[in-house]
C-alpha positions in Angstrom: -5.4 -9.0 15.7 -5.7 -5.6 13.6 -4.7 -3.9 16.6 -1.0 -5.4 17.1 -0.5 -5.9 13.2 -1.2 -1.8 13.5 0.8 -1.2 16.4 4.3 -3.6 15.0 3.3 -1.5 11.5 3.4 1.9 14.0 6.6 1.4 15.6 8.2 0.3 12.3 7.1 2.9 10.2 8.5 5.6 12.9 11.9 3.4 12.7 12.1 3.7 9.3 11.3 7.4 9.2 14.3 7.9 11.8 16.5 5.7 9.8 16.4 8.1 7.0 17.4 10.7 9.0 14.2 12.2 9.1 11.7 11.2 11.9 8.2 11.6 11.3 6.5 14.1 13.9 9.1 16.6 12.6 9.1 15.9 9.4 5.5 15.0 8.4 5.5 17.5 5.4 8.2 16.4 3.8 7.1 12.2 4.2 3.1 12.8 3.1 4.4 11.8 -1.1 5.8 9.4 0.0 2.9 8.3 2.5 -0.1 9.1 -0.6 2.2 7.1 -2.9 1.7 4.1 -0.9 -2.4 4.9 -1.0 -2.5 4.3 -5.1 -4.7 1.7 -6.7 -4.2 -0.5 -9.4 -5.6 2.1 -11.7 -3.1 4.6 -10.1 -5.0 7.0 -8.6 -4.5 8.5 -4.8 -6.2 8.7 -2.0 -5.6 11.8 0.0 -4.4 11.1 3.6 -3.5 13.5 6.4 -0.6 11.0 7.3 0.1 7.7 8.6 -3.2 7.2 10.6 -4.9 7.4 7.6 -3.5 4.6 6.2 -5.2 1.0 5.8 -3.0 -1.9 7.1 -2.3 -2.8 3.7 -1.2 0.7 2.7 1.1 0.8 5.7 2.3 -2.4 4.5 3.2 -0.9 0.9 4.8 2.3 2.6 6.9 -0.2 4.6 7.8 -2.3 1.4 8.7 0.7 0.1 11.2 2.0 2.6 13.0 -1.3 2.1 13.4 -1.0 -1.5 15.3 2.4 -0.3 17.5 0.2 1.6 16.1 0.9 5.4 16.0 -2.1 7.2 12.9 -2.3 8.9 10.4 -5.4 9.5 7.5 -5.5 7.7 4.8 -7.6 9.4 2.6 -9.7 7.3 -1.1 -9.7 7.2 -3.3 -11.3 6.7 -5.7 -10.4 3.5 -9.2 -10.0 5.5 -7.1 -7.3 7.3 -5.9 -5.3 4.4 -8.9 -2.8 3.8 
């Protein structure tokens, strides 16, 4: 199940990244704030992450959430919350 949430997160991440006129393997310099954004806590501290890879489900999940809010309109899978970590 992790596997295919990752992959439909995967595909629309790299969307979204094109969408904003920016896609990712060119661009991966310029996207890693945004990416490490999506990593904070509650208590609002970072995790440092070499890129999207890095990323737990559920911080791909934010990163996509946040695209949206910036108007790209992308899918966002759901998961579910054992697969979030």
């Amino acid at each position: 199940m992790g596997a295919i949430v990752y992959n439909a997160q995967n595909k629309a991440l790299h969307k979204g990244f094109s969408l904003m006129g920016m896609p990712y393997n060119e661009n991966k310099a310029f996207w890693l704030p945004l990416i490490k954004e999506a990593t904070k806590d509650k208590g609002g501290k970072v995790r440092e992450v070499g890129g999207i890879s890095d990323l737990t489900l559920g911080e791909r999940w934010r990163l996509l959430k946040s695209m949206q809010r910036r108007g790209i309109n992308i899918h966002n899978p759901g998961i579910r919350k054992a697969l979030w970590g």
